[in-house]
C-alpha positions in Angstrom: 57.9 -52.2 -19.8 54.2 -51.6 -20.2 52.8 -51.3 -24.1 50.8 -48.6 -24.9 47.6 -51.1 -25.5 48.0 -51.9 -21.5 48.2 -48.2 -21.4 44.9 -47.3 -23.6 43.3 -50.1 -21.5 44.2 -48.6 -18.5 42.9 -45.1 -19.1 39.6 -46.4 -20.4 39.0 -48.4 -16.8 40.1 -44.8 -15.4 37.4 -43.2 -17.4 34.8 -45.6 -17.3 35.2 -46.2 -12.8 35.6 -42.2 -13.1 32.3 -41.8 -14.9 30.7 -44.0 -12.5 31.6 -42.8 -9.6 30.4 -39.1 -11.1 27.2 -40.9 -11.5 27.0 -42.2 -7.8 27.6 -38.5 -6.6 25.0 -36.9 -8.6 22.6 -39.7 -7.8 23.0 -39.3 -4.3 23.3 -35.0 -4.5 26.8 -34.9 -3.1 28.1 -31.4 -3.8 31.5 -32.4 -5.6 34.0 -30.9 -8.3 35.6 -32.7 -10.9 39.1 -32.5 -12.2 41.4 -34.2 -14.3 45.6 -33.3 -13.8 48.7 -34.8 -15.0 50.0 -37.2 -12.3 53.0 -38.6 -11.7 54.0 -40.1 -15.6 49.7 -40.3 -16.7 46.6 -38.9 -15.8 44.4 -38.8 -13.0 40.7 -37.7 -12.2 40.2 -36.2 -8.4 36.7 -36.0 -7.0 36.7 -33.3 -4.5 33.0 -34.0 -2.1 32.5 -31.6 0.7 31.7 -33.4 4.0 30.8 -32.1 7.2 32.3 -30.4 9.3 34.4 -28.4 7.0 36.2 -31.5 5.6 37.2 -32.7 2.1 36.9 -35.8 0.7 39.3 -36.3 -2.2 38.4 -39.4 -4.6 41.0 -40.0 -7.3 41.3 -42.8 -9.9 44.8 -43.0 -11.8 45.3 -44.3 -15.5 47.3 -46.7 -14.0 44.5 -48.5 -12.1 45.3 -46.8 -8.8 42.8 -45.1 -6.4 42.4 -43.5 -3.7 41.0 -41.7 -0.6 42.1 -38.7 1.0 40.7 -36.3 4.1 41.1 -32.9 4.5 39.8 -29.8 6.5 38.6 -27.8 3.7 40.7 -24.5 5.3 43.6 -26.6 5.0 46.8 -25.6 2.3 47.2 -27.7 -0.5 
């Protein structure tokens, strides 16, 4: 069983690669929106960055230390 300091550890690496990642986008003028949803049994903050060709590239960090990567056609049904 995880204790709720592993948890409160977690979610401040979540916030803290989250915020940096923000800061990479804005650096670098991606156009990108931000959004933090309940996921799974925590908390999770998806980066959505428009790409070419009418894709979308979905950045997510979990408060359980997971990320990940996903591609999408922007038209495409979520």
């Amino acid at each position: 069983m995880v204790s709720e300091e592993d948890n409160e550890e977690d979610y401040k690496l979540m916030k803290e690669r989250a915020g940096e990642f923000a800061k990479l986008c804005i650096k670098n003028e991606w156009k990108f929106t931000q959004e933090i949803n309940d996921c799974d049994e925590g908390v999770a903050v998806y980066f959505d960055i428009k790409g070419r060709n009418n894709k979308i590239i979905t950045v997510f960090y979990k408060d359980n230390g997971y990320v990940g990567i996903q591609l999408k056609d922007e038209d495409e049904d979520e």
